[in-house]
N, C-alpha and C positions, 0 to 999 in steps of 0.2 A: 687561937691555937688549933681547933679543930680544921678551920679554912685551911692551916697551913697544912697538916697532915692531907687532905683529899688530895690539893695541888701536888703532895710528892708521890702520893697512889697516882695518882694519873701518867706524871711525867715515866714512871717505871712502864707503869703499862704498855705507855708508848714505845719505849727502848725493845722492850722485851718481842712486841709485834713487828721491829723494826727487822731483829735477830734472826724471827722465824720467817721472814720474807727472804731475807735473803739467804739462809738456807736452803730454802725451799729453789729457789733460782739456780745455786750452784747445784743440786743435784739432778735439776731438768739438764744443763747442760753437760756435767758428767755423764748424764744416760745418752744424750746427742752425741757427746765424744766417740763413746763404747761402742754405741752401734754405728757412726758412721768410720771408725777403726775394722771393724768386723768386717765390713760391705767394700771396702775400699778394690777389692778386686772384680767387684760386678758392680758396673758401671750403671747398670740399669736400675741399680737400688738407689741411684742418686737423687731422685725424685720421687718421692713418695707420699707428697702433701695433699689436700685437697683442693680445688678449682671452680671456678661457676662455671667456665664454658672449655669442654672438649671437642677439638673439631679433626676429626678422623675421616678423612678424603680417601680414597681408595689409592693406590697406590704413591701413599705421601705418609711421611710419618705424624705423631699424632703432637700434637702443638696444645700446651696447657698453660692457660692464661692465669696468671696468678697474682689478680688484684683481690680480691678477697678468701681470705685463707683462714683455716676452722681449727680454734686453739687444739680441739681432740686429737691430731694427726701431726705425727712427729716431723721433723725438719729436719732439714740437711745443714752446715753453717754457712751455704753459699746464700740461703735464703732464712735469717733468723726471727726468732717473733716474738717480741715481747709479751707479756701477759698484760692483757688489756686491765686498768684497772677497775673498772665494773663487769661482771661475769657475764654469759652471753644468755641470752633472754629467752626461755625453752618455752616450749609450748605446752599445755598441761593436756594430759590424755582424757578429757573429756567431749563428749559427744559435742556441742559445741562448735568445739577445732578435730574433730576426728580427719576432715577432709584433708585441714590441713597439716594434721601431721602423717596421715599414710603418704600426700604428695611428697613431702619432705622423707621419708621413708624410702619410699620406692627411688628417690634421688640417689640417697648414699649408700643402696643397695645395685643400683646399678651402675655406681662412680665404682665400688669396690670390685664388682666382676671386670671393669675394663682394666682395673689397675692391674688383679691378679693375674689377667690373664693377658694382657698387652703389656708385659712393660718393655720388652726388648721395643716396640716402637717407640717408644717416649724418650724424644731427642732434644725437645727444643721448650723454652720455657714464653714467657714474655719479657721474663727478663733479660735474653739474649741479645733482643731485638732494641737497638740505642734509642730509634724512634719511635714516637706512638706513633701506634697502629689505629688507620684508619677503617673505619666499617666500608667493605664491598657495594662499589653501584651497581644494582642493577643496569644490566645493558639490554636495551628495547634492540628488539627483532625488525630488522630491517629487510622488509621483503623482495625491494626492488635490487638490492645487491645479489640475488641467486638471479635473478632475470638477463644480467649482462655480466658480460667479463672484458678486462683490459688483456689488451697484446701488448705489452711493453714493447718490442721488437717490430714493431709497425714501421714503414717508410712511408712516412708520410707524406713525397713528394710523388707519388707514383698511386695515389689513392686516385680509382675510379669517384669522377662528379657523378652525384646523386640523379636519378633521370626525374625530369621535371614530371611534375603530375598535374594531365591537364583536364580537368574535370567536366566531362559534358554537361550540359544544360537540360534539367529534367521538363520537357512541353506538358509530357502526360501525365495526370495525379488521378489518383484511383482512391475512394472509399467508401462503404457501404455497413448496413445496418441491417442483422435479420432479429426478427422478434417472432415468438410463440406464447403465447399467455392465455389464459384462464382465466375463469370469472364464471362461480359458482351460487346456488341460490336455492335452499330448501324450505321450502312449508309442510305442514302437515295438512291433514284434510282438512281437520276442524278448525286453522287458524281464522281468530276472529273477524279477520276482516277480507277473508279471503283470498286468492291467490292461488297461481302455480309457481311449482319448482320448476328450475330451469339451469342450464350450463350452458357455458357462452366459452367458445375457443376464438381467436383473433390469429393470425397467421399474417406476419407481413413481413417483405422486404425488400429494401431500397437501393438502388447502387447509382453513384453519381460517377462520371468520368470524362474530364476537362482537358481540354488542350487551350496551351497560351501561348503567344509566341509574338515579341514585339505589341504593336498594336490591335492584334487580329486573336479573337478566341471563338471557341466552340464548344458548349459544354451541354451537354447529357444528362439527363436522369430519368430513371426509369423506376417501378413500383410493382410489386403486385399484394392486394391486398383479400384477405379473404375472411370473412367475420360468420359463422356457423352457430347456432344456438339451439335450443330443445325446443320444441313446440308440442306440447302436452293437448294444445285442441284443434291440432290437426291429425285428423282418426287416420290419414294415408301414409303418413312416414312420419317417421321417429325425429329429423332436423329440418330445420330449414336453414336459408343464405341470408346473413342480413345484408350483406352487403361481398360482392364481386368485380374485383375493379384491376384490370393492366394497364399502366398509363407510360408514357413516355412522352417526356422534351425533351427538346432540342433550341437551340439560341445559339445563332450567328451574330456575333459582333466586333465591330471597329470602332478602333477606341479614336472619339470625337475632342474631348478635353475630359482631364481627370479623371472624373467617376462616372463618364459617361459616354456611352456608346450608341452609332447607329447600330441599328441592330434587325433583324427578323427571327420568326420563332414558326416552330408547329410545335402541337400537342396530338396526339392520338391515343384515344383509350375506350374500351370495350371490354364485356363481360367474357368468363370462360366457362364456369356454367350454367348448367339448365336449371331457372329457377321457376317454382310453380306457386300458385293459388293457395290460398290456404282451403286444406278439402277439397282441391277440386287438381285433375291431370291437364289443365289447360296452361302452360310455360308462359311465361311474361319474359323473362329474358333467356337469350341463348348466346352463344359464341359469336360474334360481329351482330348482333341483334340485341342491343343496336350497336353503332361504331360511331366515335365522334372524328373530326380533325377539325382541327382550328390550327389557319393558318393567318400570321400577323405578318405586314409587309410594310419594310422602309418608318420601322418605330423607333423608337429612342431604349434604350437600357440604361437605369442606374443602379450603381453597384458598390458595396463599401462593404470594406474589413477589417474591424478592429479589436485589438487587444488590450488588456488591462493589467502592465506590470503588477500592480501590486496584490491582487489577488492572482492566486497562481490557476489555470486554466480560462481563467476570465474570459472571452470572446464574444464577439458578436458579427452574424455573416447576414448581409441581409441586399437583395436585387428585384428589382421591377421592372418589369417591361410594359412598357405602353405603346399599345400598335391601334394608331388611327383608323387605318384601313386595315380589318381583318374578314376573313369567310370560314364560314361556322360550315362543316357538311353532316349531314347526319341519314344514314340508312340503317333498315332493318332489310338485311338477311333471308332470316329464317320465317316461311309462309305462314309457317303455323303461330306466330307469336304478332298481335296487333300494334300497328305503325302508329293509332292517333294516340298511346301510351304515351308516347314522344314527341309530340306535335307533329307530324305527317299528316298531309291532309288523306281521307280516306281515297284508298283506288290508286294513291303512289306508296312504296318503298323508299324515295329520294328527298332530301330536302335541303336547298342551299339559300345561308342564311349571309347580306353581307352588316357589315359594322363594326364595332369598334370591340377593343380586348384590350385586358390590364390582368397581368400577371404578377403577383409578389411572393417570395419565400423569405421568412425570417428563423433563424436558428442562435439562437441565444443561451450559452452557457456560462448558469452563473458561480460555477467553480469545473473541478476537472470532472467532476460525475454527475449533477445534477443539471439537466436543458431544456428548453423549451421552443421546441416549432410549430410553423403555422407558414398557413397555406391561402393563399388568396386569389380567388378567381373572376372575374366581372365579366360579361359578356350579352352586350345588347344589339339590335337590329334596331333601335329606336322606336318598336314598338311594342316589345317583348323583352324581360330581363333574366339571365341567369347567372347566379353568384353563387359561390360555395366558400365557405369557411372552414376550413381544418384546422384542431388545433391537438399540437400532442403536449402533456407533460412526462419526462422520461427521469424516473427515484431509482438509479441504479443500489440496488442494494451488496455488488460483489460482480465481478466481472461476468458472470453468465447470470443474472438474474437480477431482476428489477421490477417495479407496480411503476404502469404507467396510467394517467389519465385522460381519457380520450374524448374530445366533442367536439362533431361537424353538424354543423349548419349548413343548409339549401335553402336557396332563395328560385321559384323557378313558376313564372305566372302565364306560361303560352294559356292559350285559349281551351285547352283539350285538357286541362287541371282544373278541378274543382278547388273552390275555396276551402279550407277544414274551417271549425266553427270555433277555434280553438286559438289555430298557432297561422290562420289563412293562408299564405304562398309558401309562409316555410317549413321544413323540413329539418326534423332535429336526433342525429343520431347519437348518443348520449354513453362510454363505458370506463369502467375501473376494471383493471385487470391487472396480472402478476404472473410472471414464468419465465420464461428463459428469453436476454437478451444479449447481442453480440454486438461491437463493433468495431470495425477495422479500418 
């Protein structure tokens, strides 16, 4: 008996919730009736809902998208809303969600100023619009459209022909390399194992300039090199010269098969300044004191130039000459600087040498910035030898500035050279340096 009494509480309950539902419904839309009777002359009060997205383009009127719409805000009956049957999910005002309810704040505070204060633009709903509405491409900026323009209006049968472009053939190639660097070196007095400080400046540069043309070339290269350092135990002056050198080749050749060529050469090179003794105003070299030429006749040149796709600046340039028959000339100049320095016999200034010469350059880059040259020289009378060895390593650090490292060898046994006890015929000039380097 008791079961059956709850069962008939309940089912009332129900009725009764059913009642004040739908009360509650006829009086929202009684109130929607009244106010949109009131409004019906101003037109602009026909929308007054809420929106996610307002888009207000400057002279366009203002278009409200109304796929999600906020039970709080009245309706019109072109757009009606039933009451959701679970309530809309608030956000509780604590610290927490403080972010996100000021964001949500500041939203329906700034829906409300556009509403009150624009409605005469609000003309167009989404529901206007039959089809969805698709979101805006971005359109990429096309640069080469502002670079040309069409002539619709063109006769085309009366268009000047394009005049052919006939491109001469470049003979002459020109490039060159200047360098200035430094190389620096401090002791104190007391360091233990002794020593001076010293600074070392290097100054050089190089320019090559080639003519090719069919089987026949000529190509060029000239130098000048100047290497200055401190000398702390020489009591006469503050530097001295390590080394002063202007050199220039020259190579004539006809190309014989492939990579090779008859060919002839000169070399000529000599000091520019006055270099002295250590402690002492007695000059060992001066300006053509001494001068060399070596000249090669009816030799052979090989020559090869290759590149390495796959590493990007990869190359390698590398040529020798080998001249059977060559003459070495050699003079001192200037009176006051001694000839058997140079192997000159005493009592002459002259001395002509004849035999053979081999000349090699190799320049090797194993990307676009970092390379490697070297210099090779041989040159005997068959009874006397001289060979020199140059070699550069060039660590471009940035277009004006790179450490390069430098070391030549001399090999040189005339008669009028003492043996050293050390290193005997040769001669070993040895530097690391860093400063500004160019090349073009």
């Amino acid at each position: 008996m008791e079961l059956l009494k709850k069962e008939y509480i309940r089912i009332v309950l129900f009725f009764l919730l059913l009642f004040c539902i739908s009360l509650k419904i006829n009086s929202q839309e009684q109130i929607l009736n009244q106010f949109y009777d009131q409004n019906t002359e101003q037109k602009h009060f026909r929308i007054v809902y809420k929106d996610t997205v307002i888009f207000n383009a400057l002279g366009l009127s203002i278009v409200i998208d109304a796929n999600r719409l906020f039970p709080e805000r009245k309706l019109t009956p072109e757009c009606p809303l039933t009451k959701p049957l679970l309530p809309p999910l608030r956000v509780a005002e604590h610290k927490l969600f403080a972010d996100v309810h000021n964001k949500n704040a500041i939203q329906r505070n700034i829906y409300n100023h556009l509403i009150k204060n624009n409605l005469n633009q609000i003309k167009y709903t989404s529901a206007t619009f039959t089809d969805k509405m698709e979101p805006a491409e971005k359109i990429r900026t096309n640069l080469i459209q502002f670079l040309f323009t069409i002539d619709e209006n063109i006769d085309f049968e009366n268009v000047a022909k394009p005049e052919r472009l006939n491109a001469k053939r470049r003979y002459w190639t020109y490039n060159g390399n200047h360098k200035i660097q430094l190389s620096q070196n401090y002791l104190s007095n007391n360091w233990y194992k002794g020593g001076v400080k010293n600074f070392n400046l290097l100054n050089r540069h190089d320019i090559s300039f080639n003519y090719t043309k069919k089987k026949f070339q000529f190509n060029n290269f000239a130098e000048w090199k100047l290497y200055l350092f401190t000398n702390p135990n020489d009591t006469l002056r503050y530097g001295s010269i390590g080394e002063d050198l202007i050199r220039t080749y020259s190579n004539f050749g006809l190309q014989a098969f492939k990579n090779w060529y008859y060919s002839s050469n000169i070399e000529i090179k000599t000091e520019l300044f006055k270099n002295y003794k250590e402690n002492s105003i007695q000059p060992i070299t001066a300006l053509f004191s001494p001068i060399y030429i070596n000249i090669g006749f009816l030799g052979m040149r090989y020559q090869i130039e290759k590149s390495f796709p796959k590493v990007r600046g990869k190359k390698i340039n590398f040529n020798a000459d080998i001249s059977p028959l060559s003459v070495k000339y050699i003079a001192v100049l200037n009176k006051d600087i001694d000839p058997k320095r140079f192997g000159i016999e005493e009592g002459s200034r002259h001395l002509t040498h004849l035999g053979s010469t081999i000349n090699t350059r190799l320049v090797y880059f194993f990307n676009k910035y970092v390379n490697f040259s070297s210099r090779f020289y041989y040159f005997t009378n068959y009874e006397t030898i001289t060979a020199e060895s140059e070699n550069t390593l060039n660590m471009p650090i940035n277009r004006y500035f790179s450490t390069s490292l430098y070391l030549f060898i001399r090999y040189d046994d005339n008669k009028n050279i003492k043996s050293d006890q050390t290193f005997g015929f040769f001669q070993i000039n040895e530097m690391i340096s860093f400063g500004f380097n160019y090349s073009w």
